[in-house]
N, C-alpha and C positions, 0 to 999 in steps of 0.2 A: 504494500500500500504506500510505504515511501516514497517508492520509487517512481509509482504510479503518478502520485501527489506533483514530486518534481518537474513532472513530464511537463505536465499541462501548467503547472505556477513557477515561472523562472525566478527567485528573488535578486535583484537589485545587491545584497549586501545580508549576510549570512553572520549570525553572533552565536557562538557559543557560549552560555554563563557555564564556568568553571568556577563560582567564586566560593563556589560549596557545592563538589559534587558527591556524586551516591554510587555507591560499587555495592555490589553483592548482587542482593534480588529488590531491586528498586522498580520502581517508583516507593512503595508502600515498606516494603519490609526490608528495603535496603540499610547501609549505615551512612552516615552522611561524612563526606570527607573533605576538609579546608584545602582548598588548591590558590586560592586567589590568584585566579586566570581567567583571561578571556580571549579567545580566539575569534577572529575575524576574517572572513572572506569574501568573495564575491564567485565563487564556487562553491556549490555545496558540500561537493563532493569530495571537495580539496579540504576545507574544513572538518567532515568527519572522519578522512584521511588522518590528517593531523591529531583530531581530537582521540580516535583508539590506539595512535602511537603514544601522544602522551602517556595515556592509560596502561600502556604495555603490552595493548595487543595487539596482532596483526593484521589492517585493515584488509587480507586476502580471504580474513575465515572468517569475515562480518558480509552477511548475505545483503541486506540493502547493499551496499558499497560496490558488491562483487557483480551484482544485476545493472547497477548502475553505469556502471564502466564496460559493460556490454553493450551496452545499447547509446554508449557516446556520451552522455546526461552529463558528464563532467570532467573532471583530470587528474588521474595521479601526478603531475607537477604542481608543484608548491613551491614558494619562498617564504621563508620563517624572518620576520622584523622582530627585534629585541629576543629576549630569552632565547635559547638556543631549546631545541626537546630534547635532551640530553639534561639541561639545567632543571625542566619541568619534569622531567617524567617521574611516573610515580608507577609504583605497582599496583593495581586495582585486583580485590576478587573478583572475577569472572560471576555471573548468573545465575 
């Protein structure tokens, strides 16, 4: 359905709030974790690129991402402005 979503609504400018994210089994029963981040792009697809590397995972075994980049929707190229994802990254529990 994400993908779907992206199809049809291009956004302009794409924000991730990282300034407290959630790992585990979130929305509801996840834990809440301090990052004070925020990523920004004008890809979407570049952003949530970015955002599961942060996390620690690899945006090849996140299906939105992988559907996405099939059918063109967006870009595995990125440039990183300030922090480096090496300085951010953090380990996240998985789902």
């Amino acid at each position: 359905m994400i993908v779907d979503i992206n199809s049809v609504v291009s956004p302009s400018l794409v924000l991730i709030d990282g300034f407290v994210a959630m790992e585990g089994l979130g929305p509801i029963n996840g834990r809440p974790k301090r990052m004070d981040l925020l990523i920004a792009s004008r890809d979407v697809v570049a952003a949530d690129i970015v955002g599961t590397r942060v996390m620690g995972f690899d945006p090849a075994d996140v299906g939105h991402i992988r559907m996405a980049l099939q059918i063109g929707l967006g870009s595995e190229t990125y440039q990183v402005v300030g922090e480096t994802l090496e300085g951010v990254r953090t380990k996240f529990a998985p789902p």
